[in-house]
C-alpha positions as CSV (number, residue, x, y, z in Angstrom):
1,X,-29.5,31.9,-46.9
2,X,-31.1,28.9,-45.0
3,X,-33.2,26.2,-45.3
4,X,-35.8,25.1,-42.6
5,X,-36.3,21.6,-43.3
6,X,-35.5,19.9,-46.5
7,X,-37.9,17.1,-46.6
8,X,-36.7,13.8,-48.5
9,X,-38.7,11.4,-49.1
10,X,-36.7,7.9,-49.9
11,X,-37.2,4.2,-48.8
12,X,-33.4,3.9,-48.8
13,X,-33.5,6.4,-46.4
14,X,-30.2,5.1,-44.5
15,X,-28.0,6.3,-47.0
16,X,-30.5,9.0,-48.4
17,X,-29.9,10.2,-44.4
18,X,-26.1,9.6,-44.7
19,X,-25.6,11.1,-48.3
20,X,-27.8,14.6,-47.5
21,X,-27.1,15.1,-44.3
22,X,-23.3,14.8,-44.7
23,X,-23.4,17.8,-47.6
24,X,-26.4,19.6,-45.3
25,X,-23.4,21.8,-43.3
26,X,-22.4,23.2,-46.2
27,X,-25.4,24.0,-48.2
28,X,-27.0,24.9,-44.5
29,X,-29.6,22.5,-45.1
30,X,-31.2,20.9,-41.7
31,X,-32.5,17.2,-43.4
32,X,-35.3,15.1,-42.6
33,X,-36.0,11.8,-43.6
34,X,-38.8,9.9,-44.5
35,X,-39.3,6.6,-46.0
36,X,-43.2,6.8,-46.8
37,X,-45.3,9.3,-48.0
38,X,-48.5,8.9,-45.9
39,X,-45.7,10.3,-42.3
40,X,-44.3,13.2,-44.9
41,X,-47.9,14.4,-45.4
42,X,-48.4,13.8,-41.4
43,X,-45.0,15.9,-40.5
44,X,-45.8,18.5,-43.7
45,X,-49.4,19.2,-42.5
46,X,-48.3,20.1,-39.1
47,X,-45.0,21.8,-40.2
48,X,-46.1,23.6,-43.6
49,X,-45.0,27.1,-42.8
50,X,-41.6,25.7,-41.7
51,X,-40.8,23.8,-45.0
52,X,-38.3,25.5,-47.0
53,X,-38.2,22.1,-49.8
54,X,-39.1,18.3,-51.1
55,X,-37.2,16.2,-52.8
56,X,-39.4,12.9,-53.8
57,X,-38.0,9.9,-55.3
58,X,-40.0,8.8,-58.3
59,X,-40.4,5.0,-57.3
60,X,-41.3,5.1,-53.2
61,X,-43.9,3.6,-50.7
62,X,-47.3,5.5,-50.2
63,X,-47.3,3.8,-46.5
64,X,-45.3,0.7,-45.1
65,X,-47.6,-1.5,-46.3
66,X,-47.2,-1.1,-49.7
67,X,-44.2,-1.5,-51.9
68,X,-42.0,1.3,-54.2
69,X,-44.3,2.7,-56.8
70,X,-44.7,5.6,-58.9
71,X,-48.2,6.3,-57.2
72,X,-46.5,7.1,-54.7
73,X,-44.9,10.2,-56.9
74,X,-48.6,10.7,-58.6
75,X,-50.2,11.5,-54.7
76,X,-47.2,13.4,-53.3
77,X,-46.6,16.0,-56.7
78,X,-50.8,16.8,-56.4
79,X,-50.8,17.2,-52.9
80,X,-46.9,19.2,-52.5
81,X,-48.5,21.6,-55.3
82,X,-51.2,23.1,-53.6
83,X,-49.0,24.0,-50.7
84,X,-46.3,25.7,-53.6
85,X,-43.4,23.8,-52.1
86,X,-40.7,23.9,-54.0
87,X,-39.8,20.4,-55.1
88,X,-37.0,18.1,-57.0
89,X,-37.1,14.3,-58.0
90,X,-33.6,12.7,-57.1
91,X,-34.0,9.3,-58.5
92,X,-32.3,6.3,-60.0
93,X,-35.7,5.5,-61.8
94,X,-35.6,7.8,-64.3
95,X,-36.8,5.5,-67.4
96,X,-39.7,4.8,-65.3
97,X,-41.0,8.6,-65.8
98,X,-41.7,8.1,-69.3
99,X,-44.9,7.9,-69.3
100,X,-45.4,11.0,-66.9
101,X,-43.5,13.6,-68.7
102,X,-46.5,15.8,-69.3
103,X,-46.9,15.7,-65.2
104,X,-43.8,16.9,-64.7
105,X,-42.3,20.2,-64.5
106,X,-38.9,20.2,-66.9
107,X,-35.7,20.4,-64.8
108,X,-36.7,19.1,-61.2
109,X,-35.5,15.4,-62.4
110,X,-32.2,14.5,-61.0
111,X,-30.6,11.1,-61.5
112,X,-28.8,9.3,-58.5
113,X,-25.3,8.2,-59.8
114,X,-25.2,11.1,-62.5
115,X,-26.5,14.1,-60.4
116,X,-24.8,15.3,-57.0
117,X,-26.8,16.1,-54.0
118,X,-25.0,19.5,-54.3
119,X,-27.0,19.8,-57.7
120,X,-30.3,19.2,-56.0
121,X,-29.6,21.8,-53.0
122,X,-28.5,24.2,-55.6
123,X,-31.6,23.8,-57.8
124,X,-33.8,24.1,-54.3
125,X,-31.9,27.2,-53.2
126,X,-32.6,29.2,-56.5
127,X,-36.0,27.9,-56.6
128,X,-36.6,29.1,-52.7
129,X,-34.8,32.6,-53.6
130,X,-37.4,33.4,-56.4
131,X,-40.5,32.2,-53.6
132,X,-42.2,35.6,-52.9
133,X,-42.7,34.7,-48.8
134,X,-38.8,34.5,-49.1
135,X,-38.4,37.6,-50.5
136,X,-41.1,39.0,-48.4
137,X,-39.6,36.9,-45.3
138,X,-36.1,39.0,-46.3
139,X,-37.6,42.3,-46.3
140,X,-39.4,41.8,-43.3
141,X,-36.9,39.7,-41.3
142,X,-37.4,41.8,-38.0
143,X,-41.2,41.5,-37.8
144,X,-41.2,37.8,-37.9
145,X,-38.2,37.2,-35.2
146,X,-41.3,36.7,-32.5
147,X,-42.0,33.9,-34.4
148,X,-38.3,32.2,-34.4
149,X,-37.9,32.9,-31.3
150,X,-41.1,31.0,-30.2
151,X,-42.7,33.8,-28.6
152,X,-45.4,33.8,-31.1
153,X,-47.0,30.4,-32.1
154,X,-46.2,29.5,-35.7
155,X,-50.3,29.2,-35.9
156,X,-50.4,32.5,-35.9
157,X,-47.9,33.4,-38.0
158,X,-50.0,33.6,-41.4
159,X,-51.3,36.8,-40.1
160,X,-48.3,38.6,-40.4
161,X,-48.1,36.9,-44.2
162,X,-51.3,37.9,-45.1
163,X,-50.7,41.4,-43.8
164,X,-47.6,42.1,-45.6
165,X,-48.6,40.9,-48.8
166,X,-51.7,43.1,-48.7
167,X,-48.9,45.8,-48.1
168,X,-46.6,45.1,-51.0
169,X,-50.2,44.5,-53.1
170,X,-51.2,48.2,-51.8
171,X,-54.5,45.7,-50.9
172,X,-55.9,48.6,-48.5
173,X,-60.0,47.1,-48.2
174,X,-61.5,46.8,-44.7
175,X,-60.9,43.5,-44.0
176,X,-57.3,43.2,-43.9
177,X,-57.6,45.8,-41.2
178,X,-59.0,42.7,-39.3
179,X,-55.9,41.1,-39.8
180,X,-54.0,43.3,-38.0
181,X,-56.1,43.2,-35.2
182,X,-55.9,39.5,-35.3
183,X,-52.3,40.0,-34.8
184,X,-52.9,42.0,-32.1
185,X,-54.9,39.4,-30.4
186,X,-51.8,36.5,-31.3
187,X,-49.4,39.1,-29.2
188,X,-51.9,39.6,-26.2
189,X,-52.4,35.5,-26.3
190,X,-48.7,34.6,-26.4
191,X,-48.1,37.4,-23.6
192,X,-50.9,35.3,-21.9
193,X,-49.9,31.9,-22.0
194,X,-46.0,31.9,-23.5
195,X,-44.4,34.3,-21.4
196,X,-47.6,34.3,-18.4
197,X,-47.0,38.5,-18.2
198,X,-50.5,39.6,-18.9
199,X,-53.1,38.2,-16.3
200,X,-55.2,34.9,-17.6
201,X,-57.9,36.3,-16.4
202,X,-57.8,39.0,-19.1
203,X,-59.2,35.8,-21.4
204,X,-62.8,36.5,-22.2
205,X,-65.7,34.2,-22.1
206,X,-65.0,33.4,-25.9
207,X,-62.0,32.2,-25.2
208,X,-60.1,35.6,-26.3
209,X,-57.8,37.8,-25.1
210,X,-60.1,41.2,-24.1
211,X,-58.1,43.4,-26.4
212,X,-59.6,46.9,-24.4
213,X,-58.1,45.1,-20.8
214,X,-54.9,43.9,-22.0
215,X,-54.2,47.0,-24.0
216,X,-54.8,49.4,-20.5
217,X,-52.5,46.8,-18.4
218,X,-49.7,47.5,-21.2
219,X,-50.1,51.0,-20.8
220,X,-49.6,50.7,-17.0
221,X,-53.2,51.5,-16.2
222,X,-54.6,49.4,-13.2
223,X,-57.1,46.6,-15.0
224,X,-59.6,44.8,-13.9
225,X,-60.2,40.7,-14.9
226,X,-63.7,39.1,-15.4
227,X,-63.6,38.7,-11.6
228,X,-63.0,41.9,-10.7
229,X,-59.8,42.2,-10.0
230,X,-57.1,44.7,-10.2
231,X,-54.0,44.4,-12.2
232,X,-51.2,46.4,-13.0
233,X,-48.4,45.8,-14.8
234,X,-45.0,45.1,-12.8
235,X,-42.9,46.2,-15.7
236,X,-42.7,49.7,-17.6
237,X,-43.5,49.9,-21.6
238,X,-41.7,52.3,-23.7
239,X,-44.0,55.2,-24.5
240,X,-44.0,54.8,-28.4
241,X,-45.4,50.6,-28.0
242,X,-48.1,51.5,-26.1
243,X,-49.5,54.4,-28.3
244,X,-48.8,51.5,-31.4
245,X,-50.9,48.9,-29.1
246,X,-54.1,51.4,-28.2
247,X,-53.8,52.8,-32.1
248,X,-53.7,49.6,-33.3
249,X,-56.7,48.6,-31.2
250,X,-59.0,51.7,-31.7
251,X,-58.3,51.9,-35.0
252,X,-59.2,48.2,-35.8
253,X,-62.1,49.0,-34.0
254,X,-63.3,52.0,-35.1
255,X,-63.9,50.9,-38.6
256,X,-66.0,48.0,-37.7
257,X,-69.5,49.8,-39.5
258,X,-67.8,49.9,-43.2
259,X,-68.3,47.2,-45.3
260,X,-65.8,44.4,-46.1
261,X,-64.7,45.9,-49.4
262,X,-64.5,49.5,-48.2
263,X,-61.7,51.3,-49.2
264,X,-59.0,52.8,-45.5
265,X,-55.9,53.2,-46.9
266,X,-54.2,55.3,-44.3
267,X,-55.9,53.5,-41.5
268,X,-54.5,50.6,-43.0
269,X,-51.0,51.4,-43.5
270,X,-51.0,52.8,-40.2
271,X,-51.8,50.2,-38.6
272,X,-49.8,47.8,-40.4
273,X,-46.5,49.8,-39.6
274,X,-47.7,50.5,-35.7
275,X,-48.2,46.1,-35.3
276,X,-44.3,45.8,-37.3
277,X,-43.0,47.8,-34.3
278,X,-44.5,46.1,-31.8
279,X,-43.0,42.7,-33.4
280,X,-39.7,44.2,-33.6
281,X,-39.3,45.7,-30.3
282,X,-41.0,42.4,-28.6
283,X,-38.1,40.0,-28.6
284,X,-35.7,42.2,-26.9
285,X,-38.5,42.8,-24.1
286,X,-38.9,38.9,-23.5
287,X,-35.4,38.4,-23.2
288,X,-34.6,41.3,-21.0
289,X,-36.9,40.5,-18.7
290,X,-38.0,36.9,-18.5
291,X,-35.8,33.6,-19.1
């Protein structure tokens, strides 16, 4: 197992970056380093689906013009909690959170000079194994390799998450069908503008992929753009991704009259499974055929 970034948080952050990042190889930990809390909550915000862990110390600056305080610990727990990051305190100011016991969850406090940063990676670790996105992350590793790899923004990759939660929920209402579709769209958009294999002119007047265009040009059917224009694709799809694209497409589609909390099971699961081989088989397409 592996940690996307471990976020510390420490105005000592020279030997905060020394001390982590020389035990990060081993507990295959990649370290970043902040010294105040208002460029964690900058780098967090933008990187929140690729944060694994925080460790906060309890005394540190809220910005660098203020000095060490424990309001600086206050803000960062309320705000690191609504995101469910798993989080330790690695401190040599223990005596100084006293008085916010009752704010504190028991066992994330680790003292600097008695505690290791081996003990604070290994606390982190079994938090992160018990996460259910790990778990569902581990289950599901192919399906979200599109999204390592880059070929799928990271924006997009909540879809996928919400998809495969409703599966393991056996959530089956109508509007997670709309999910799928959305990830449908993410595909056709990263085909688009990532990899520049399916036509920009396939992009609507809304700004969207047209799902009906780039799903014929996948199937090898000559497509025309907004301008009129033929395509066709230069490249052959295997027969089994292109029913998965057109089902996944009609069938989102095709349900569009039911209401929100209607009940589509089979259409649902269906679809679900059809979009998971799509994500699978997509990596080894890009890097077969483009650089």
């Amino acid at each position: 197992m592996s940690f996307k970034p471990l976020i510390v948080i420490d105005d000592d952050s020279d030997e905060i970056r020394r001390n982590f990042r020389n035990k990060s190889v081993k507990a295959e930990v990649n370290v970043e380093v902040f010294e105040t809390w208002d460029k964690t909550q900058e780098f967090i915000e933008a990187n929140q689906k690729h944060i694994d862990a925080v460790v906060l110390d309890a005394k540190g600056k809220l910005n660098s013009d203020k000095g060490p305080s424990e309001a600086h610990l206050l803000e960062s727990l309320a705000w690191i909690r609504r995101f469910d990051i798993p989080y330790a305190i690695y401190t040599a100011y223990t005596k100084e959170l006293t008085a916010l016991e009752q704010q504190l969850e028991e066992g994330r406090v680790f003292t600097k000079g008695s505690h290791k940063e081996e003990d604070v990676f290994e606390f982190l670790l079994n938090e992160i194994a018990k996460s259910p996105l790990v778990k569902l992350r581990s289950k599901y590793d192919s399906a979200f390799k599109p999204f390592y790899a880059d070929i799928i923004g990271s924006e997009y990759e909540h879809n996928l998450i919400e998809m495969l939660f409703c599966i393991e929920n056996q959530d089956y209402i109508k509007k997670n069908l709309n999910v799928v579709r959305d990830i449908l769209e993410s595909i056709f958009f990263s085909l688009i503008n990532r990899i520049e294999f399916i036509p920009e002119s396939f992009i609507n007047h809304s700004g969207k992929p047209n799902l009906e265009w780039c799903t014929r040009f996948l199937e090898g059917k000559p497509t025309n753009d907004k301008e009129g224009v033929s395509h066709t694709i230069p490249l052959e799809i295997p027969v089994q991704i292109r029913y998965n694209i057109r089902f996944v497409k009609n069938i989102s589609s095709s349900y569009s009259h039911l209401s929100e909390t209607a009940l589509i099971k089979n259409a649902f699961i269906s679809a679900s499974y059809s979009i998971l081989e799509v994500l699978e088989w997509l990596p080894g397409f890009i890097e077969e055929n483009f650089d």
